[in-house]
C-alpha positions as CSV (number, residue, x, y, z in Angstrom):
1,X,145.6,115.8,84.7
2,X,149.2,116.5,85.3
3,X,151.2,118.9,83.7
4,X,154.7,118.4,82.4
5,X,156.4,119.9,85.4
6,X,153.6,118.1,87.7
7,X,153.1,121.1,89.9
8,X,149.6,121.3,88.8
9,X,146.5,119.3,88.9
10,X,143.5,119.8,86.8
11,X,140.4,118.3,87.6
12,X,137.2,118.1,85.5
13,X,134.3,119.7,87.2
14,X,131.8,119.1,84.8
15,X,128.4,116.6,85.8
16,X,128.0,113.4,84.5
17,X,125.1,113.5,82.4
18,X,121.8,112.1,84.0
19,X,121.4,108.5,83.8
20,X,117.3,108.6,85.2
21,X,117.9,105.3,87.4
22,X,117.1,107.7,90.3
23,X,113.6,108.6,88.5
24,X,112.5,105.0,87.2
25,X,113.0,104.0,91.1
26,X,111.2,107.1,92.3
27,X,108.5,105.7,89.3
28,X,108.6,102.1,90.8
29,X,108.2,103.2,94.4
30,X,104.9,105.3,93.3
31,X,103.3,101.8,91.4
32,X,104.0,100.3,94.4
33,X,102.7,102.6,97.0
34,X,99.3,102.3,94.1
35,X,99.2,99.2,94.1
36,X,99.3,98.7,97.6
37,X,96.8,101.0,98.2
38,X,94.4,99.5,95.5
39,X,95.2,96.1,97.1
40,X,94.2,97.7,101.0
41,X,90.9,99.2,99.5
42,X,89.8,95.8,98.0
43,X,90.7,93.9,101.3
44,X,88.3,96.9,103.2
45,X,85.9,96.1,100.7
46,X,85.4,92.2,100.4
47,X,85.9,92.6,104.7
48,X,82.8,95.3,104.7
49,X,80.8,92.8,102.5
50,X,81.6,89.8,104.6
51,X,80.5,91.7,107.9
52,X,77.7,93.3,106.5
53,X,76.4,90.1,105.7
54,X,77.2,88.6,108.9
55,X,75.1,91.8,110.6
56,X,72.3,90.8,108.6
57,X,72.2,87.4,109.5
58,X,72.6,87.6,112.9
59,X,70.0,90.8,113.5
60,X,67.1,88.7,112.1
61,X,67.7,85.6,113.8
62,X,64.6,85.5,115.6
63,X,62.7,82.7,115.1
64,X,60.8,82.8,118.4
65,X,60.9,81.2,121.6
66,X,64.4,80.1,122.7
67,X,65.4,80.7,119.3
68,X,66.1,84.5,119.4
69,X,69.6,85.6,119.2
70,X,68.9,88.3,122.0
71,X,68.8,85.9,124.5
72,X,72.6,84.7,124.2
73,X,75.2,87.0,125.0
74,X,77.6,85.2,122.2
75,X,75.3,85.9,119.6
76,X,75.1,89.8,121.3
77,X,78.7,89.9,121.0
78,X,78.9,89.0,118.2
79,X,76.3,90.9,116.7
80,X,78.1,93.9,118.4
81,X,81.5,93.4,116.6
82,X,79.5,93.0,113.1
83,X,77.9,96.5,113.9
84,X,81.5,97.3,114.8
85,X,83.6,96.4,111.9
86,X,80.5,97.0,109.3
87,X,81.4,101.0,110.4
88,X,84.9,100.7,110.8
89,X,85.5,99.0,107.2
90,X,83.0,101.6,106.0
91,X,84.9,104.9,107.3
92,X,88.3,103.1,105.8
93,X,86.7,102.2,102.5
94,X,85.3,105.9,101.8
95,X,88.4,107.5,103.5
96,X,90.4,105.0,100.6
97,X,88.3,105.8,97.8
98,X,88.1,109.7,98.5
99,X,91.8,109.8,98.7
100,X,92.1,107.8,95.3
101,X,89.8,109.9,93.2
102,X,90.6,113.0,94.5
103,X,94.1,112.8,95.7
104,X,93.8,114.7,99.0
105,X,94.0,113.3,102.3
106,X,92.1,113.1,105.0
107,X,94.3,112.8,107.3
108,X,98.3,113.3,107.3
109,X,99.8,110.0,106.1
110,X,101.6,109.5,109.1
111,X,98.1,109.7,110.8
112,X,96.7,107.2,109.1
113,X,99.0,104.6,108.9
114,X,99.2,104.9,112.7
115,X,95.1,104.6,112.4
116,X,95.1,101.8,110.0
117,X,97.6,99.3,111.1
118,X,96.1,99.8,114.7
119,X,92.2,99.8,113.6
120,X,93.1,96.8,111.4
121,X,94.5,94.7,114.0
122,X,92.4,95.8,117.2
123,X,88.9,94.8,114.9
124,X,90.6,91.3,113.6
125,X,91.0,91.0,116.9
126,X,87.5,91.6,118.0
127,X,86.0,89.4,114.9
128,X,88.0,86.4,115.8
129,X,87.2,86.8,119.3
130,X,83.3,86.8,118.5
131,X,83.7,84.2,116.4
132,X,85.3,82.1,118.5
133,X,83.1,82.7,121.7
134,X,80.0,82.1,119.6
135,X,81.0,78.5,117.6
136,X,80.8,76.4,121.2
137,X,77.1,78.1,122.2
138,X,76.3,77.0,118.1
139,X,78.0,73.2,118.5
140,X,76.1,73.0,121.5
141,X,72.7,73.6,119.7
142,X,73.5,71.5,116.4
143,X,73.8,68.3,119.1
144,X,70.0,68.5,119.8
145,X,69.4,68.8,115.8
146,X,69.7,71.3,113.2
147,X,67.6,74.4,112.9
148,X,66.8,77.6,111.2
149,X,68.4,79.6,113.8
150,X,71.3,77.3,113.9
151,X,71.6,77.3,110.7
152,X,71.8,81.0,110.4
153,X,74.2,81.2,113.4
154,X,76.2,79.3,111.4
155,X,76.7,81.5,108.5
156,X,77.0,84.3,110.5
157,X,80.3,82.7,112.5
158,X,81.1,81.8,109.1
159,X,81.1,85.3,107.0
160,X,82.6,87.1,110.4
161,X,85.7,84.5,110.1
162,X,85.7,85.4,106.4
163,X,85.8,89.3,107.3
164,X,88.8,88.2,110.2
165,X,90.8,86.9,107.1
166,X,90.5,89.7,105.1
167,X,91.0,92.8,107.6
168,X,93.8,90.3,108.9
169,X,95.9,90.4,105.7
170,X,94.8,94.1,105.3
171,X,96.1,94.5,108.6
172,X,99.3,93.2,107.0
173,X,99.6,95.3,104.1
174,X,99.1,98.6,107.0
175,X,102.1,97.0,108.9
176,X,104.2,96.8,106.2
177,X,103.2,100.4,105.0
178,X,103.5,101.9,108.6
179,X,107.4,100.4,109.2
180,X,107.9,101.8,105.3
181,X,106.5,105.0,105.8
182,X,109.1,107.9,105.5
């Protein structure tokens, strides 16, 4: 404000009053953070249940004779990376769920994006590498007719490509929360 003889200036120094648009984004970022963690846990989980499966199959595929996964490396590999990714999604999923309920970490956050997104992508890796070394041994058995033991070969390709799609978009999700992290 100026005076009369405009030699002085007032100004007001008094805050605006709060508006809270700084809290209900401070809110929205924390439901988002949730959800996204919610949404990594149930990608772990439905990925631990696909490879456990796929485990399972594979270690009793023995149906004597030539039919014995032990004597096919693919089927070894790819038993190997079931084993594999059955542990790995199992740490993740009770590291996830003890963090949830109890609100402490196991590791610092920065740690375990960093573990995530590189765990995440270095086993999708691995699964879709098994599977795909192990579907041309398989095609080349369903040509002389279909068996048990091809059958079950089968599945097991099948559920480890189902557990590659899942830790895949999980892998996603720890990308997009390790280039966010602050």
């Amino acid at each position: 404000m100026l005076n009369s003889n405009n030699s002085e200036v007032n100004i007001d120094m008094t805050p605006e009053p709060a508006t809270g648009d700084s809290s209900i984004g401070i809110l929205q970022r924390w439901k988002r953070e949730d959800s996204l963690k919610r949404f990594s846990l149930g990608l772990r989980g439905v990925a631990l249940f696909f490879s456990l499966i796929s485990f399972l199959l594979m270690a009793s595929n023995n149906h004597g004779d030539w039919e014995n996964f032990d004597n096919y490396q693919e089927y070894r590999y790819l038993l190997a990376v079931s084993i594999f990714t059955s542990l790995y999604t199992g740490c993740q999923v009770y590291r996830q769920v003890h963090e949830l309920s109890t609100g402490n970490n196991i590791f610092r956050p920065t740690m375990a994006a960093v573990v995530d997104f590189v765990g995440d992508q270095g086993i999708a890796y691995l699964l879709i590498s098994s599977a795909s070394t192990a579907i041309p041994l398989t095609d080349r058995m369903r040509e002389g007719g279909d068996t048990v033991f091809t059958d079950s070969a089968s599945a097991t390709i099948t559920m480890s490509f189902f557990s590659f799609i899942f830790l895949a978009l999980s892998a996603i999700i720890s990308g997009y929360k390790l280039s966010s992290h602050t």
